[in-house]
N, C-alpha and C positions, 0 to 999 in steps of 0.2 A: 489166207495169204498164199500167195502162188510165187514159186521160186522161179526165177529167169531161168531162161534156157540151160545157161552158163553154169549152175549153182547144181544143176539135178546128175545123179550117179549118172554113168557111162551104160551103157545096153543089160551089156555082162558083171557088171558092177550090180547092177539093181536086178539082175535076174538071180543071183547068188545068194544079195541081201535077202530076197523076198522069198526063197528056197530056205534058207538058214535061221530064219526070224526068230524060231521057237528055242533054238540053241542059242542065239543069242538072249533071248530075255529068260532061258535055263541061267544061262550063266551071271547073269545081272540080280537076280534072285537069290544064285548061291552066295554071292559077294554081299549083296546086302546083311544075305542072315551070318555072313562071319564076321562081316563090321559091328552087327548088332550081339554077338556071342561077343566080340573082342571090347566093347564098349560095359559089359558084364565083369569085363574080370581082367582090367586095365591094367595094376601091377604085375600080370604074369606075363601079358603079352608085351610089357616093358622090358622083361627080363629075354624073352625072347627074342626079341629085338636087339635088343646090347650084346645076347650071345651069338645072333646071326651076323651085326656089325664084327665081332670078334672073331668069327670063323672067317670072313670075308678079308679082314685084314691078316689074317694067316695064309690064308690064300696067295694073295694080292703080295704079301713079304716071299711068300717060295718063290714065286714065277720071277719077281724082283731074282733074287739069289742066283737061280738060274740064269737070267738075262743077263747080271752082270756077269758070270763067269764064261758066260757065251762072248760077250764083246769084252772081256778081258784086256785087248791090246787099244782101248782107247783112253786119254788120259784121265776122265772121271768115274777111272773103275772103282779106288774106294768109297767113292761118296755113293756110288749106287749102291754099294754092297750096305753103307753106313743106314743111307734110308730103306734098304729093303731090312737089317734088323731091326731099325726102330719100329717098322710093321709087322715085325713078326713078335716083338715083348711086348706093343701096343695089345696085339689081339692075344698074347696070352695072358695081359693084366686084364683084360677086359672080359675075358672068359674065365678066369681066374674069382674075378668081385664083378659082378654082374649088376648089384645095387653100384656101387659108387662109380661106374663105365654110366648107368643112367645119369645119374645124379648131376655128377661131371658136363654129359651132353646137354642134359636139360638145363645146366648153367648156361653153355655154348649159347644153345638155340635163344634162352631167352635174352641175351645179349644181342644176338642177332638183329630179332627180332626189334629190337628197340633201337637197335642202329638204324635200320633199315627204315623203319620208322620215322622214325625221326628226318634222316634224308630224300622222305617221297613227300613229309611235311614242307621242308624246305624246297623242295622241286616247286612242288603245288604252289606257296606262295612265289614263285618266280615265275611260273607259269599264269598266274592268278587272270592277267585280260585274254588269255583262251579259253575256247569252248572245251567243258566237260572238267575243266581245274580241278571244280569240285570234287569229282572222281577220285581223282589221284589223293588228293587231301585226306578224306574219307579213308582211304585204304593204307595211307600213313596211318591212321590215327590208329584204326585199328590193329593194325602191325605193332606200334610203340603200346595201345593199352595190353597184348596177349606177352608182349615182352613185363610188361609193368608184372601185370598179374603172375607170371610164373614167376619173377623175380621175388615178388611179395608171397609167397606159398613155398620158396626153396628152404634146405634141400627137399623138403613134403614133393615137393611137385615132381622131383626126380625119377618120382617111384613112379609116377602112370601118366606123364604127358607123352612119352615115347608113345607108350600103349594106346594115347588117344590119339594123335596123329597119326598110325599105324590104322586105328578103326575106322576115324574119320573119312582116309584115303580108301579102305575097301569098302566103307557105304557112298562116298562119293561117287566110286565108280564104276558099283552095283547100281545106281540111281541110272548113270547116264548110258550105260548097257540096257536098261529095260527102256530109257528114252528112244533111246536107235533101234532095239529090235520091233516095240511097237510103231518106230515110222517104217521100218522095212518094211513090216506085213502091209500097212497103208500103202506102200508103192503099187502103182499097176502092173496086173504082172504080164513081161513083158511078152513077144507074141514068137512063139518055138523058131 
């Protein structure tokens, strides 16, 4: 298959690619083997997860704090101050119980998940005489059954779906690192 004119990297775009290829698909490899280490030992990197959400919401509540006592003289300085502490006891309850911050999320998400579901279900069939419906349908269904399923495993599923979506995401994109560093080296390299 040959890519349009349009579609292919820039001179110095693909002369960098095809210089760096090896570092890229280094780095596609490393990612792989921590998705596949984090798919080994799903509860811990659940907990990690919930404690890295938690340190982030501590975070994210200081600079709140600060922020509001910087613009002080505008009239929704309590409310700023109100949600920069509900960020900051969020991420100390969260860092605090690190099981029931999962537990809790993985309730979130698989609600989500079956809303959303649910509403790409409903698109699909309103969409139903266009091209590719199906698509959409198909990727409801899916959505609404990973909601089903964690729903029907809670609170079990609390303790390591973080940790799997966390893995899943670094072999995802460990996979597409080693796809792009082996097209760089494929690029022609370009001419000095």
């Amino acid at each position: 298959m040959t890519l349009p004119t349009s579609a292919l990297p820039t001179e110095a775009l693909a002369k960098r690619f095809h210089r760096n290829w090896g570092w890229l698909l280094g780095l596609g490899i490393i990612m792989v083997v921590l998705g596949l280490i984090g798919l080994g030992m799903l509860p811990a990197l659940t907990v990690v997860t919930a404690l890295w959400i938690g340190a982030l919401m501590l975070v994210g509540g200081g600079a709140q704090v600060i922020d509001a006592f910087h613009e002080k003289g505008w009239g929704g300085f309590a409310l700023h101050l109100l949600i920069a502490v509900l960020y900051i006891v969020t991420g100390v309850l969260v860092i605090a119980n690190p099981d029931l911050a999962s537990v809790t999320l993985t309730l979130l998400i698989a609600a989500a998940f079956l809303a959303v579901g649910i509403v790409r279900i409903v698109m699909a069939f309103q969409l139903r005489p266009a091209p590719n419906w199906g698509i959409l349908l198909f990727s409801g269904i899916i959505s609404a059954l990973l909601g089903i399923l964690i729903f029907a495993k809670w609170p079990w599923s609390g303790f390591w779906v973080l940790g799997l979506f966390v893995a899943i995401e670094l072999l995802s994109e460990g996979v597409a690192f080693i796809a792009l560093a082996l097209a760089a080296r494929k690029l022609p390299q370009p001419a000095a």
